[in-house]
Structure formats: structure tokens, C-alpha cells
C-alpha positions, 0 to 999 in steps of 0.5 A: 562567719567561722570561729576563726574569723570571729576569734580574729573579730574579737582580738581586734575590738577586745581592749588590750591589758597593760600587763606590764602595769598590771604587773607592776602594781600586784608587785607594788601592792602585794610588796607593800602589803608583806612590808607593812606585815613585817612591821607589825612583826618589828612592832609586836616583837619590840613590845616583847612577843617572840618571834613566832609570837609576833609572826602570828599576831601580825598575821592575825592582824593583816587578816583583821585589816582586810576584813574590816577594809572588806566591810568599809568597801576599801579592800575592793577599791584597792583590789582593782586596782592591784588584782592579784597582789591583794588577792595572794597574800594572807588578806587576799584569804580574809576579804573572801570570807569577809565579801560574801558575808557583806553581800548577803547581810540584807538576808539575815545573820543566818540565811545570809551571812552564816549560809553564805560566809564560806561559799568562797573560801569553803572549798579552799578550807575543806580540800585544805584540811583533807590535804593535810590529812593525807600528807600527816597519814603518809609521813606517819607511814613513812616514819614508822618504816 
């Protein structure tokens, strides 16, 4: 069998995606994920934080969510459910520090869940920081131009 007739093989047993649904449900849920963040923001601004304030304590209160539906095996639940509209907004960040300390709690607090919380998003954070090293040095050198 050549490569071409086995990709043809596997075209035609492979299962078709609903991408259209799929979609449709990421949209959905991602939709309602930023409304119930701009709830929060209504709510911490109606009991008096500024704006700003109200934004970074609804942010920080979506990532407390995510991790603690993470630990009570929800957050997944949903996510299979949604993909990638519980994966891009600020929960999506969370439940991939929250996951991998979950899986490897059985190992210990420091072999497992210390060793093992940033295999995920340690990347994430590391090329991050050294981003915003880079683009803070090359605004600095073109303001002093």
C-alpha cells in the first residue's frame, strides 16, 4: 500500500468533526465565560472598586473558579465539551497550572505537585517574561533616540 492510498484509507474510516458545532460551542462557552467575567466586573464595581480594580478582581476571581472546578474534575468536563473556549480566555491559563498539580498530588507536595505544576504552563510563563524583557529594552532604546 502506498502513502497515498493509505492517507485515502484513513480519510474514509477516520470519523468526520462537527466543526460547525464545534464552533458553535467554543463561541458559546468562551461567550459566556467573558459575560460572567464582565459580571463580576458590574458587581465588584457596584460595591465600589474602580474600574481597573473591579477588572483585576474579576480576572482574579475567574482564575480562582477555573482552578478550583479543575480540582473538582469540572473545568474538563466542560472542556470537552467547549475545546478551545474554555482554553483561551484567562480560565484556560489556570486550569493548565491547576491540571498537572492535580495529577501528580499522589506523588507529594514536592516531588509531585511542586515539580509538576508549571510543566504546562512554564513555558508559557518563561518565553513571556523574556518577551516583555526584549520589547521593554527596544522601547526604551527607541524613546531615548
Amino acid at each position: 500500500m502506498t502513502d497515498r492510498e493509505y492517507e485515502k484509507l484513513v480519510d474514509r474510516m477516520s470519523p468526520r468533526s462537527p466543526m460547525g458545532m464545534d464552533c458553535g460551542k467554543a463561541f458559546v462557552i468562551g461567550g459566556l465565560i467573558c459575560a460572567l467575567g464582565q459580571v463580576f466586573i458590574n458587581c465588584y464595581s457596584a460595591w465600589g472598586l474602580e474600574k481597573e480594580q473591579a477588572s483585576t478582581a474579576a480576572s482574579m476571581t475567574l482564575v480562582a473558579l477555573s482552578a478550583l472546578l479543575t480540582g473538582l474534575s469540572v473545568y474538563d468536563d466542560i472542556a470537552k465539551h467547549a475545546g478551545a473556549g474554555t482554553l483561551v480566555p484567562i480560565t484556560g491559563f489556570a486550569n493548565s497550572i491547576a491540571a498537572p498539580a492535580v495529577e501528580f498530588r499522589t506523588e507529594g507536595m514536592i516531588l509531585g505537585v511542586g515539580a509538576k505544576i508549571f510543566t504546562i504552563a512554564g513555558p508559557v510563563i518563561v518565553y513571556g517574561l523574556a518577551a516583555s524583557v526584549v520589547y521593554g529594552l527596544i522601547y526604551w532604546v527607541s524613546s531615548q533616540l
